[in-house]
FIMAR-300615 format. One record per residue (C-alpha): residue in three letters; x, z, y. Coordinates in steps of 0.25 Angstrom, whole numbers, padded with zeros to 4 digits, always signed. Each point is the difference from the previous one (the first is absolute). Example, Ala and Ser with C-alpha at 12.3 -4.5 7.8 and 13.67 -1.06 7.14 Angstrom:
# residues 2
ALA+0049+0031-0018 SER+0006-0002+0014 
# end
This chain:
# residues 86
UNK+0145-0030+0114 UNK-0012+0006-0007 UNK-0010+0005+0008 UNK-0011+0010-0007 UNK-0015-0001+0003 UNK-0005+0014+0005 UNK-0010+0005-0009 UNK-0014+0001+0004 UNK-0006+0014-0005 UNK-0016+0000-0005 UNK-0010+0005+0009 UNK-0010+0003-0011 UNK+0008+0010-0009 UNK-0003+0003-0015 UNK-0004+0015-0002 UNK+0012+0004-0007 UNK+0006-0004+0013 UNK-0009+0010+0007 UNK+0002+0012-0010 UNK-0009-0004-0008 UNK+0007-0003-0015 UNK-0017-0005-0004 UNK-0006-0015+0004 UNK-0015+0002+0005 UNK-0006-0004-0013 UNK+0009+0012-0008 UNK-0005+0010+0012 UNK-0014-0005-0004 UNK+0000+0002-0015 UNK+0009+0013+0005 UNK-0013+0006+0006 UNK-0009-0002-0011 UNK+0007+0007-0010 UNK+0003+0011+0008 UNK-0016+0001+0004 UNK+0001+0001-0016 UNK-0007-0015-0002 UNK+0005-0007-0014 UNK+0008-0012+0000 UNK-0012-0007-0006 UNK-0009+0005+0011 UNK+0011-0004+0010 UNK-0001-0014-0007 UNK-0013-0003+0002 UNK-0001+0004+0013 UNK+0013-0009+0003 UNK-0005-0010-0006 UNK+0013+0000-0010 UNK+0003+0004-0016 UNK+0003+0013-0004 UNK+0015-0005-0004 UNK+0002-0004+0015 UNK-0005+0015+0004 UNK+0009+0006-0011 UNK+0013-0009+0005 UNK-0003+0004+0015 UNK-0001+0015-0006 UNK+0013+0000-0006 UNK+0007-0009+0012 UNK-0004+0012+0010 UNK+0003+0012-0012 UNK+0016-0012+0000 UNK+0001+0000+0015 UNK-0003+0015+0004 UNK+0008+0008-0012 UNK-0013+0005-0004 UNK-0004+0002-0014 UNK-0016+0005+0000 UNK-0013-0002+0005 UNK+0000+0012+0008 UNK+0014-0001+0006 UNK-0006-0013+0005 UNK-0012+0009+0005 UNK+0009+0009+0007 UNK+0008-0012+0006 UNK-0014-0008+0007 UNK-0004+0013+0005 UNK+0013+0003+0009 UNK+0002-0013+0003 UNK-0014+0000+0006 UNK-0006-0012-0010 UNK-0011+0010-0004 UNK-0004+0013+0003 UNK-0005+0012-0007 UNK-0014-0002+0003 UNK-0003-0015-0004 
# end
């Protein structure tokens, strides 16, 4: 007879997991565009290229349903990623 080995949940969970559909990195790269910075800025200022900014950008736009900059505005400001006044 075949026991089963109990399956050990992770303590650390992913922020899917917690409601959160976006890793950190997409929340960063979310925050700047939504403070109206351009992906080449966000590059620079992540130390990344401008093809790795534009393939976060349309990750999020994929994982959210949303289609333009300013939908993506609207999202970070009511999920409390940014705010009206940064």
């Amino acid at each position: 007879m075949r026991t089963s080995i109990p399956r050990i949940e992770p303590e650390v969970k992913e922020p899917h997991m917690l409601g959160n559909p976006l890793s950190q990195r997409e929340q960063e790269v979310l925050r700047f565009l939504a403070d109206g910075k351009t992906s080449k800025a966000i590059a620079s200022h992540l130390y990344v290229t401008t093809k790795t900014i534009v393939w976060h950008r349309q990750n999020i736009m994929h994982k959210l349903g949303i289609r333009t900059i300013a939908g993506l505005t609207k999202y970070a400001v009511r999920t409390g990623l940014t705010s009206l006044e940064s």
